[in-house]
N, C-alpha and C positions, 0 to 999 in steps of 0.2 A: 504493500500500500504506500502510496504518494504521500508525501506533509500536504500538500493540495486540499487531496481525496480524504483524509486524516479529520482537516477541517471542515472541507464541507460537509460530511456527515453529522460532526461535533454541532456545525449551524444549523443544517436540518432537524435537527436531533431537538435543542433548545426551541426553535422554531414553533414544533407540532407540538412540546411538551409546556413551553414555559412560555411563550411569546408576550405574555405582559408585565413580563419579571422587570422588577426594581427595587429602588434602596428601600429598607426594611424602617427607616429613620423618618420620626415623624415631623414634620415641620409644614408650615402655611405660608414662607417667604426665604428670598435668595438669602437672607441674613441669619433665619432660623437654621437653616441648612448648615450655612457657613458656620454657625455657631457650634452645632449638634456633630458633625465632620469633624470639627476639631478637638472635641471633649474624647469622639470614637474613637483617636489613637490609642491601639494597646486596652480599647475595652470593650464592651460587648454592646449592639446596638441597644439590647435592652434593659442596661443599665443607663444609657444615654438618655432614652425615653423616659426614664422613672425620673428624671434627674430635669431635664430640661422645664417642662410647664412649668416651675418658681422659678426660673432664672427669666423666662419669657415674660412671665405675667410681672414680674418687677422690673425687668428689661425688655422694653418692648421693640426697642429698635437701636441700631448702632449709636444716636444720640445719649439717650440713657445708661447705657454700658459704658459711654466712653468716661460717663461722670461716678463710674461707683470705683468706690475705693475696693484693696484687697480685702482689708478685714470684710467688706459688705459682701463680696460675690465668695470668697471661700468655704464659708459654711455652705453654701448651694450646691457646689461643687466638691462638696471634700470627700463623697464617697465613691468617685472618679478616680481612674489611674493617673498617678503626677498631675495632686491638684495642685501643685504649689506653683509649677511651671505654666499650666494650663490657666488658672485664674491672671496669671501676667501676660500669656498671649493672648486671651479673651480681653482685656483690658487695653492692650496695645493694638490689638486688631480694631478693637472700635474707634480709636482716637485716630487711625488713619484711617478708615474709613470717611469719618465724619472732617478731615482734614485735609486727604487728598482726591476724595472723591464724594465729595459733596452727600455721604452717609450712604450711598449706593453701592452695594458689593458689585466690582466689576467682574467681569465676562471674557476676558482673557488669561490665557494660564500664569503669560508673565507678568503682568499684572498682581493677579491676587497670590502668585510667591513673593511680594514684595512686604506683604503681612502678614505678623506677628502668628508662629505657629502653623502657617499655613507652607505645606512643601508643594512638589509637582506631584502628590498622589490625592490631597486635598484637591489640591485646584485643577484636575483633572475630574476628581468626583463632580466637583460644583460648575465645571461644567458642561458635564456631557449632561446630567440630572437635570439643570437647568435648562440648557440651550441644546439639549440632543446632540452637542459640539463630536466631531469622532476622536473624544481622547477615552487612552483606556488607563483606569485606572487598577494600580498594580499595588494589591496586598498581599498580606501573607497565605492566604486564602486561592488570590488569583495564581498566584506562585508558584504555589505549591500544586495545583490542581493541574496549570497549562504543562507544566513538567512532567507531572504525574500519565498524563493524556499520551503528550509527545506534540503537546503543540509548539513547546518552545524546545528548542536544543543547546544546552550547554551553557545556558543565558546565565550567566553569576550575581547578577546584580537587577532590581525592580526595574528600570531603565531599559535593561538589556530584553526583557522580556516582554515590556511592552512596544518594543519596535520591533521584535518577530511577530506579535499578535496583530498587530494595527497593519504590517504586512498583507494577510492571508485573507483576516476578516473584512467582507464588502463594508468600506467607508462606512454606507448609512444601517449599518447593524451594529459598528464598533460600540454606541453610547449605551448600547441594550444587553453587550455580551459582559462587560464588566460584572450587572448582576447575573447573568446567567454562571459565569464563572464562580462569584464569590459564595453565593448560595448554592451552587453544587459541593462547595467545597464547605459550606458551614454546616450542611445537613446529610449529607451523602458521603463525598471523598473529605471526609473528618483527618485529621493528622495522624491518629496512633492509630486505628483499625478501620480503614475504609470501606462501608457498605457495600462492597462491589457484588455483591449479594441481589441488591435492589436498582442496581447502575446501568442506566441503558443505554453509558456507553462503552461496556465491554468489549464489544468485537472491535474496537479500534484503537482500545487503551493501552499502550507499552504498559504500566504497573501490572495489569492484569495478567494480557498476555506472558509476562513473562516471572512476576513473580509467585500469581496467584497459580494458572495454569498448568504451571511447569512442578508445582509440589502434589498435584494432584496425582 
């Protein structure tokens, strides 16, 4: 089988099974998102979610975050992973927001790595989510699972993985395969024992074929 043919199956596959898959993170605006994205590092959507409504409802908008003090926003945050770090770039993200870009979370990738806490895995989230833009975003999740497949080859680094991906996948699928990826790999291809049990993409999977297969 082709890396090609590998992937189109891989699209087909998500297509027929998951075609309205997205971020699991709840939010009603580009700034909630922004906000709720970057508490996600290193924590689980649905600690994010438990966490966000009182930082919302006291902060409604990058204006208002930009005015709270640490002590005020880290109790909100403290049962977040690295709230110490994360209350200083939620703090520093709002002040340029509301500084350089007139409170409007901008739309470009280089752009919003110019703020506080925010990388190119962030500002790829925010905006393919947002603007269906074709960047893919690359966790530990998508990483692990493109590897696992054989979509990516040899890729050592997030970066490297998402320019074999954004390669193969049609442009206007890239903004949709990040969820397909990251929820096959939250729920199905799990890190220590992968459901390949329940995986319906076995017949194309290097992990499978070769280490499941082969002990049979």
């Amino acid at each position: 089988m082709t890396r090609k043919e590998r992937f189109q199956f891989v699209v087909d596959y998500f297509q027929k099974h998951s075609p309205d898959a997205e971020t699991e993170l709840i939010y009603d605006s580009p700034y909630q998102l922004l906000v709720s994205v970057i508490l996600s590092a290193q924590c689980t959507d649905k600690r994010v979610n438990m966490t966000t409504p009182s930082i919302f409802e006291k902060y409604p908008d990058p204006g208002a975050l930009s005015k709270a003090s640490f002590d005020e926003l880290f109790p909100l945050i403290k049962s977040i992973s690295y709230p110490n770090n994360k209350t200083k770039h939620l703090i520093g993200m709002a002040n340029m927001l509301v500084k350089d870009f007139h409170g409007k979370v901008p739309l470009t990738v280089d752009e919003l790595m110019l703020l506080p806490g925010v990388g190119r895995k962030t500002a790829n989230v925010i905006t393919s989510v947002i603007d269906n833009q074709p960047n893919m975003a690359v966790d530990t999740h998508v990483f692990r699972v493109s590897a696992r497949i054989g979509l990516t080859v040899n890729a050592k680094t997030p970066l490297a993985a998402e320019k074999q991906l954004i390669e193969f996948i049609p442009q206007e699928l890239i903004h949709k395969a990040h969820h397909w990826l990251i929820l096959h790999g939250r729920y199905v291809c799990i890190a220590r024992k992968p459901k390949c049990f329940i995986c319906g993409l076995k017949p194309v999977c290097k992990y499978y074929n070769k280490s499941i297969r082969e002990n049979k």
